[in-house]
C-alpha positions, 0 to 999 in steps of 0.5 A, spaced: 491 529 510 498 526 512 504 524 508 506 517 507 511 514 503 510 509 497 514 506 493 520 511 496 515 517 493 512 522 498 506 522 497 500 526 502 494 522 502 487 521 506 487 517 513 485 510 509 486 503 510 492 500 506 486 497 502 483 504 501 489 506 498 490 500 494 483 501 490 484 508 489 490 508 486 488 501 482 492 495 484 488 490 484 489 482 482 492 476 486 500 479 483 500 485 489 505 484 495 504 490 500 510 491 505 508 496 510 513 499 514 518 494 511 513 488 514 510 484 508 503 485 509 499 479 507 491 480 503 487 479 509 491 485 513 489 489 508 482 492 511 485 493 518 492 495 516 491 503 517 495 509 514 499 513 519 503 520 518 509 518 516 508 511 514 512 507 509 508 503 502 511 498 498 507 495 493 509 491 488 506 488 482 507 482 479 505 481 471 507 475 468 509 474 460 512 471 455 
């Protein structure tokens, strides 16, 4: 387990990958922009992009309306 940071929040967590980690918490459709300790991460990175102690999340989710 380790702490990472997500969305300003403390958060403890496995050692995943960012995309493990999405899938867990269910973000999931083509509106998700990650940043990754404070770097804009784009979708293919997902997988390889490993969590560390310490780490810092953003993720956003956009949903359109009207």
């Amino acid at each position: 387990m380790m702490k990472i940071t997500v969305n300003g929040v403390p958060e403890t967590v496995d050692a995943c990958s960012v995309a493990e980690f999405l899938e867990v918490k269910g973000f999931t459709g083509d509106g998700v922009v990650v940043e990754h300790n404070y770097r804009i991460l784009k979708r293919d990175k997902w997988p390889e992009a490993l969590l560390w102690e310490d780490d810092n999340l953003e993720v956003f989710s956009f949903v359109g309306g009207g």
